[in-house]
Backbone bond lengths (Angstrom), bond angles and torsions (degrees), N, CA, C in turn:
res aa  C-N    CA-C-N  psi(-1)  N-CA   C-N-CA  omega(-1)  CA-C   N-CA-C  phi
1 X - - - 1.451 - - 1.530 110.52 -
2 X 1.694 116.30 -24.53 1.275 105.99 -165.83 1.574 103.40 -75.83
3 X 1.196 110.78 -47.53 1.628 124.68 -163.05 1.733 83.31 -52.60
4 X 0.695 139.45 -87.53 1.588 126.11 -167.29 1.559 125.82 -15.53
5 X 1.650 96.45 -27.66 1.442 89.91 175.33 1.689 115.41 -108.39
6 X 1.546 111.02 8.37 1.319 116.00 -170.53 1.378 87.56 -100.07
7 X 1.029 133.23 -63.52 1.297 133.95 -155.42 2.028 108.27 -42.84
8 X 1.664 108.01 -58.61 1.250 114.38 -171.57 1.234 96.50 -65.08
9 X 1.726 132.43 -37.98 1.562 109.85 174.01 1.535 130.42 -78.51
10 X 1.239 127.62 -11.40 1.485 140.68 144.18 1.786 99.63 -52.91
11 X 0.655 138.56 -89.19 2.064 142.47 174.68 1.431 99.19 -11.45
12 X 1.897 119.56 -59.26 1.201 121.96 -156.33 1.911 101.24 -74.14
13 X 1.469 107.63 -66.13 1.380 126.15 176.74 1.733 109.51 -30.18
14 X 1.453 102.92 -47.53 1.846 108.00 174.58 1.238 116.58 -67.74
15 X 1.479 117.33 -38.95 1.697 128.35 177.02 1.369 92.84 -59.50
16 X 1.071 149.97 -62.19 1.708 163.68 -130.66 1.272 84.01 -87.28
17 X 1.260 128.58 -106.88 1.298 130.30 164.30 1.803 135.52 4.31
18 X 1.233 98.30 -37.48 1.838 101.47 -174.47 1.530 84.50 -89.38
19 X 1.828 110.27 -53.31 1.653 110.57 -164.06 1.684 101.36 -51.31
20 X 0.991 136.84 -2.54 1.684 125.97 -163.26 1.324 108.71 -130.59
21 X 1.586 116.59 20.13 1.480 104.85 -171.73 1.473 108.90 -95.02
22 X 1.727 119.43 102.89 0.976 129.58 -177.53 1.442 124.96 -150.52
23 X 1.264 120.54 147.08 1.733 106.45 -179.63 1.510 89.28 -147.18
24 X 1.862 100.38 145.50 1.175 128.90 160.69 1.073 104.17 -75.60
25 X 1.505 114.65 155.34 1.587 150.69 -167.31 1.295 106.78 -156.61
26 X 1.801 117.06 -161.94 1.018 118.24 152.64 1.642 116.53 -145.39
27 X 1.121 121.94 164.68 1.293 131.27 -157.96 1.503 97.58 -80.74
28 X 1.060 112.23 153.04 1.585 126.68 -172.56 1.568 108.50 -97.92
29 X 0.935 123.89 -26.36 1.418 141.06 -176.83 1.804 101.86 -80.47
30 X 1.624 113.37 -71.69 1.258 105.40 -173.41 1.390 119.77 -118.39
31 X 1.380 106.20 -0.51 1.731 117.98 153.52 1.634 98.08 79.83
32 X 1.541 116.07 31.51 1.009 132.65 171.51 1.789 116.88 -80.46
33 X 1.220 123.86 156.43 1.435 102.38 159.12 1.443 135.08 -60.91
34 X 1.185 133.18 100.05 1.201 116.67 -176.30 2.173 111.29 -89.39
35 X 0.870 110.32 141.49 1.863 124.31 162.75 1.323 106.52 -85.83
36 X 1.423 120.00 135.78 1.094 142.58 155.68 1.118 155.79 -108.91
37 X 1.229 157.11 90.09 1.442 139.38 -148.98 1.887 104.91 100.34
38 X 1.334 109.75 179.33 1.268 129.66 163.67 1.703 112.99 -46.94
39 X 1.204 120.42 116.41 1.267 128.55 177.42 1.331 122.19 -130.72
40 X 1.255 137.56 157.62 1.594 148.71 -176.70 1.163 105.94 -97.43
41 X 1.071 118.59 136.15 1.772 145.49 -173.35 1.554 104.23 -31.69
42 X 1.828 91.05 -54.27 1.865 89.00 -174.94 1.747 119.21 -64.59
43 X 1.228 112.16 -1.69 1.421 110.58 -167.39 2.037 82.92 -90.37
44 X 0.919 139.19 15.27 1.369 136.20 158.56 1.514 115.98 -61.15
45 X 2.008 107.82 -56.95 0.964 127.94 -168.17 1.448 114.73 -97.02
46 X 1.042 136.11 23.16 1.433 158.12 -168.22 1.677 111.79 -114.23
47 X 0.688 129.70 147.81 1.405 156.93 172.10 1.454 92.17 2.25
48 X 1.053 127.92 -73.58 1.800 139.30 -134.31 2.098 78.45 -72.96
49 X 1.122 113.10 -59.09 1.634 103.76 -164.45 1.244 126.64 -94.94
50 X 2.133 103.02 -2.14 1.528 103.25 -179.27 1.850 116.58 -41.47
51 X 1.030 115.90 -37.55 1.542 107.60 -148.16 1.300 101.82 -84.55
52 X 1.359 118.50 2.33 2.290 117.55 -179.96 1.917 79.14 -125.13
53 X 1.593 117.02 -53.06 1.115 106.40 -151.79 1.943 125.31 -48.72
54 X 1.334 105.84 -39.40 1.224 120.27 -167.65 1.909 85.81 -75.23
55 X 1.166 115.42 -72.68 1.410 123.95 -161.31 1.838 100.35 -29.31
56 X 1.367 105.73 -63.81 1.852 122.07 177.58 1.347 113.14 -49.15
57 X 1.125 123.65 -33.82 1.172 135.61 -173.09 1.463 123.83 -84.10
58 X 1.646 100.95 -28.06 1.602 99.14 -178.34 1.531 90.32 -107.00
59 X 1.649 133.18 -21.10 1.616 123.09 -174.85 1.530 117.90 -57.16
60 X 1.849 85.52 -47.85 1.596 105.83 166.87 1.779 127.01 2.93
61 X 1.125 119.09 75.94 1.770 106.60 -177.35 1.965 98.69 -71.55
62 X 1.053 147.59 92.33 1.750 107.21 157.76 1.225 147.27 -36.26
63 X 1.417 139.67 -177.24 1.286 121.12 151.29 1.360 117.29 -83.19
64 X 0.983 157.66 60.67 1.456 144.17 -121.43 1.802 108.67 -87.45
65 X 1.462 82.87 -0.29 2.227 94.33 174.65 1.867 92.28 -83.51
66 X 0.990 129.79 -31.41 1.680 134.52 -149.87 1.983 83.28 -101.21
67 X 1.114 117.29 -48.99 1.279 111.45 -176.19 1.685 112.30 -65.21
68 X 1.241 101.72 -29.71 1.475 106.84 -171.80 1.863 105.46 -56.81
69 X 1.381 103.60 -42.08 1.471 118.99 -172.06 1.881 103.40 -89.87
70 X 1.019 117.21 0.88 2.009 130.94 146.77 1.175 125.68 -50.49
71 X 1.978 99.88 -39.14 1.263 86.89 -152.52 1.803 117.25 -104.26
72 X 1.826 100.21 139.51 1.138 100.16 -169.72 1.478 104.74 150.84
73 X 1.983 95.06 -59.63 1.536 130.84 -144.49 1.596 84.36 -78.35
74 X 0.854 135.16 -35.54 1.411 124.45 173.18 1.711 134.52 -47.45
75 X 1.342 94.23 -31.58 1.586 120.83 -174.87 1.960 100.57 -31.06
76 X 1.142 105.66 -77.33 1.394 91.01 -179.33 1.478 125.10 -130.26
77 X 1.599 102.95 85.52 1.397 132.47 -153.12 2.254 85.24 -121.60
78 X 0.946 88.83 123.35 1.794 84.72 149.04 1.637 110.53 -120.05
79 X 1.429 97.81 155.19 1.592 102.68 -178.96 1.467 101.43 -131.53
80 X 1.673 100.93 152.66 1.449 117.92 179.89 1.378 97.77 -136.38
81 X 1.424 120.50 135.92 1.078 131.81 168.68 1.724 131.47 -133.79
82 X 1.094 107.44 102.75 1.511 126.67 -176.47 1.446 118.51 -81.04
83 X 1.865 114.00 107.69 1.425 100.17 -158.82 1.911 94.98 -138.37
84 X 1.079 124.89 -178.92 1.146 139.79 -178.40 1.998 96.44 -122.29
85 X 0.904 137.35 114.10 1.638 138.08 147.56 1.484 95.86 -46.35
86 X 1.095 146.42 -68.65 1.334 131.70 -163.25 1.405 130.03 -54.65
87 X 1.512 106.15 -30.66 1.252 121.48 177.67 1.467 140.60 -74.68
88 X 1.138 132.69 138.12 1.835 136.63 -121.42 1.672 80.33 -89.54
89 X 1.486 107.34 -39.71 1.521 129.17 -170.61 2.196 114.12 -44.71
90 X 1.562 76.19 -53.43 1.439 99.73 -157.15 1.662 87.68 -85.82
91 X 1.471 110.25 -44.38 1.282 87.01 177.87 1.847 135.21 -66.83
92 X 1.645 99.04 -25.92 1.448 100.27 -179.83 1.908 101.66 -81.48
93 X 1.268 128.81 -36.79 1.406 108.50 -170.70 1.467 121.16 -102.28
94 X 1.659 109.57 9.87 1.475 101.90 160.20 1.649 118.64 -81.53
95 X 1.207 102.86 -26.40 1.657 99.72 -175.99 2.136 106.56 -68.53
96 X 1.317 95.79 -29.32 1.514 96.24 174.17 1.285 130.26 -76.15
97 X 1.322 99.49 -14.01 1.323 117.20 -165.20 1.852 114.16 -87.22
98 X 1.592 89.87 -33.07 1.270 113.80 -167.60 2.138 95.74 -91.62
99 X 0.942 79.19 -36.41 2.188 93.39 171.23 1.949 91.36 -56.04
100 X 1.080 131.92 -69.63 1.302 126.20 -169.99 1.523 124.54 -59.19
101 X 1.888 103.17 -37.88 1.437 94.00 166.25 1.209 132.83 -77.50
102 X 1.244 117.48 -21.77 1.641 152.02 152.73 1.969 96.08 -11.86
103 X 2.273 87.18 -72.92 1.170 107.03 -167.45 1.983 105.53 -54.60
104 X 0.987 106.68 -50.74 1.468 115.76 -176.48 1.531 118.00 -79.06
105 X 1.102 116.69 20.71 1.520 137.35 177.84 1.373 111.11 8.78
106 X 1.430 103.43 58.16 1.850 146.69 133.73 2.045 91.01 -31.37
107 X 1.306 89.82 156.00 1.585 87.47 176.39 1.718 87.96 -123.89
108 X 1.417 93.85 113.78 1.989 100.38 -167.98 1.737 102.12 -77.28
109 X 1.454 118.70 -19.66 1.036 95.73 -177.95 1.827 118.64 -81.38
110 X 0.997 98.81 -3.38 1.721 111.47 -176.83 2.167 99.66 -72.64
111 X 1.786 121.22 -2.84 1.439 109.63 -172.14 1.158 80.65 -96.53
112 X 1.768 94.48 159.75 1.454 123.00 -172.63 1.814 98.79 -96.16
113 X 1.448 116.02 113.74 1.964 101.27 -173.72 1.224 91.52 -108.15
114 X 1.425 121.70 156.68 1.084 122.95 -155.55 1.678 88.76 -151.71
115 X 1.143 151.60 102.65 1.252 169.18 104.48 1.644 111.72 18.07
116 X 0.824 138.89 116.40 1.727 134.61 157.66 1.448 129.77 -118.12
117 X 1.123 130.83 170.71 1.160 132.62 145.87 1.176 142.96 -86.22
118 X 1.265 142.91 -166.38 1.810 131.47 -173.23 1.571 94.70 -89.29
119 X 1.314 145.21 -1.77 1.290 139.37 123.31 1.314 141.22 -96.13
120 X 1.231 104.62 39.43 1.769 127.26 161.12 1.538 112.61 79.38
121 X 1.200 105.59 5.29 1.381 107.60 -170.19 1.946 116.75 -109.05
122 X 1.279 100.62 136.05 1.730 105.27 -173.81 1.623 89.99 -92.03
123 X 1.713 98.19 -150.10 1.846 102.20 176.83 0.988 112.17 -39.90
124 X 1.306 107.64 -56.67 1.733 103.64 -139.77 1.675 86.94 -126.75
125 X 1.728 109.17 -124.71 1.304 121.11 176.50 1.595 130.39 -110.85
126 X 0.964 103.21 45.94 1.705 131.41 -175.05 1.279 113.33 -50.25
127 X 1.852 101.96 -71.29 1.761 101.02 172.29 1.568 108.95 -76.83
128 X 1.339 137.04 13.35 1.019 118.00 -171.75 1.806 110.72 -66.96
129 X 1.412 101.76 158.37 1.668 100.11 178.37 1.445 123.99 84.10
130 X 1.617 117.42 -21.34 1.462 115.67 -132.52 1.985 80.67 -126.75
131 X 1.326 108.13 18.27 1.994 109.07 156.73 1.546 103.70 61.67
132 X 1.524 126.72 19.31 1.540 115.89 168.08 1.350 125.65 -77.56
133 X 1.773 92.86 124.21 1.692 114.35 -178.25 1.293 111.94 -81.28
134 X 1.755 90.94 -61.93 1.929 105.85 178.18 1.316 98.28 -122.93
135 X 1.629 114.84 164.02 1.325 119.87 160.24 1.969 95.84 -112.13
136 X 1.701 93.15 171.55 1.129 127.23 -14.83 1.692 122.28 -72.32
137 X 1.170 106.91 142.72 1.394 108.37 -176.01 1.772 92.52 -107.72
138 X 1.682 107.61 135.15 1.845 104.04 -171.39 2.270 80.91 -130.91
139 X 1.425 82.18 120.77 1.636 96.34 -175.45 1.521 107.00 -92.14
140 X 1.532 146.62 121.06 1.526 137.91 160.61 1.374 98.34 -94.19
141 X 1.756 88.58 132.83 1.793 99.92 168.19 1.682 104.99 -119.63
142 X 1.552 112.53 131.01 1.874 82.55 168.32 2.057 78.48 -119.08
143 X 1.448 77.01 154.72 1.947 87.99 159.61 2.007 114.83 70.99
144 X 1.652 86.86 3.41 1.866 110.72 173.02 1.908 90.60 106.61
145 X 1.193 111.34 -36.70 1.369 115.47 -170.22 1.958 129.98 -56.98
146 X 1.008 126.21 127.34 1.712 99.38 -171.96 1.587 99.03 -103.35
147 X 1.665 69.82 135.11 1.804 86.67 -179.92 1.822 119.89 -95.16
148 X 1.547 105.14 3.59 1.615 94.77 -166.63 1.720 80.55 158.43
149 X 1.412 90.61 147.27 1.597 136.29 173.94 1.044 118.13 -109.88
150 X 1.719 121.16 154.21 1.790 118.26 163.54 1.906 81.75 -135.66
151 X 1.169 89.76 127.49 1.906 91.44 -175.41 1.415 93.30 -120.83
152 X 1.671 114.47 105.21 1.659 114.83 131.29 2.115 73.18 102.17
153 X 1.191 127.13 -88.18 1.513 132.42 -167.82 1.861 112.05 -140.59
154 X 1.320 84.27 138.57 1.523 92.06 -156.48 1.859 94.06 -67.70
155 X 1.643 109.96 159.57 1.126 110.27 -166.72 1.660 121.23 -51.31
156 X 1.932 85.10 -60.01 1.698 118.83 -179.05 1.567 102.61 -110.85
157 X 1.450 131.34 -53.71 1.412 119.89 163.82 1.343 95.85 -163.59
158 X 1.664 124.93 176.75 0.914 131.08 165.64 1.283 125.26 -35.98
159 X 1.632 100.12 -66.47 1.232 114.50 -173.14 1.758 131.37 -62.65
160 X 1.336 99.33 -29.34 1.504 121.80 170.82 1.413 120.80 -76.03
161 X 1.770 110.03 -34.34 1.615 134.70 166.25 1.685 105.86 -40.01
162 X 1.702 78.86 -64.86 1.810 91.89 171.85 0.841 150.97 -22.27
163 X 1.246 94.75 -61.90 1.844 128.95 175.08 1.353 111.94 -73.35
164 X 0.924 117.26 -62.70 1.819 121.30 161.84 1.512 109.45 -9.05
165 X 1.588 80.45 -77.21 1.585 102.51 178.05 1.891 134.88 -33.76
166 X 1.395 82.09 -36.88 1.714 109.26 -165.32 1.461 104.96 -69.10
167 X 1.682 79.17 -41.30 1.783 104.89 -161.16 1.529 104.85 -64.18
168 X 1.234 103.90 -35.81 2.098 94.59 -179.37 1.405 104.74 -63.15
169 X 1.607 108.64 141.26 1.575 110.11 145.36 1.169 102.95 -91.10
170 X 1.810 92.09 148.37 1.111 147.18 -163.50 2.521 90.87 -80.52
171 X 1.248 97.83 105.22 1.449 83.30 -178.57 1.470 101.00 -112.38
């Protein structure tokens, strides 16, 4: 009886663990904090992005007509998001970004964040493979497959980006 319950918490504890492998530094350029590697949702709202994150996050208006037509389409969407902490980019459209899934009660801790440097790279080989020019780069996969990108600033807006996005089938 016990192994039944060790096993799924060994699975969970390792998932936890790989999803969080990340360390702050600082950027060589502006001696900022930079994040690196695989990180957890809350390291958004933590130290490195309080001082844009909270501000962006609560200024944030949505479209809430564009969200209205969201909702649902999220259901089985995975997201990856490839970002720089240093960056003016990453810093103004993750807090908005994260304001909309918030709104559409997305479960944010389920995105994969992925930390870089001013050459795209976290610890190890994280972004490798995955074609990053600029961050933040925010990847949708449904079915393992990616259906659509928002690279660096959304075209027309987040929310409309979105929808676009949603709107292709996946062939």
């Amino acid at each position: 009886m016990l192994k039944y319950f060790i096993i799924p918490a060994i699975i969970i504890t390792t998932s936890q663990i790989l999803a969080q492998d990340y360390k702050i530094t600082t950027d060589e350029k502006n001696g900022e904090p930079l994040i690196l590697g695989f990180c957890p949702a809350s390291v958004m709202n933590d130290s490195v992005f309080n001082n844009t994150w909270t501000e962006e996050y609560n200024n944030y208006q949505p479209d809430y007509e564009t969200l209205d037509s969201l909702e649902g389409k999220l259901d089985s969407i995975n997201i990856k998001i490839i970002f720089r902490s240093t960056c003016s980019d990453s810093r103004e459209q993750l807090p908005r970004f994260f304001k909309i899934l918030n709104e559409l009660n997305y479960p944010v801790n389920t995105i994969t964040l992925i930390g870089v440097n001013r050459e795209k790279q976290g610890l190890s080989n994280e972004a490798e493979g995955l074609d990053i020019e600029f961050v933040p780069t925010i990847i949708f996969y449904k079915d393992g497959k990616e259906i659509g990108r928002i690279v660096e600033t959304p075209a027309e807006s987040l929310e409309k980006d979105l929808l676009k996005i949603l709107s292709i089938e996946v062939k």
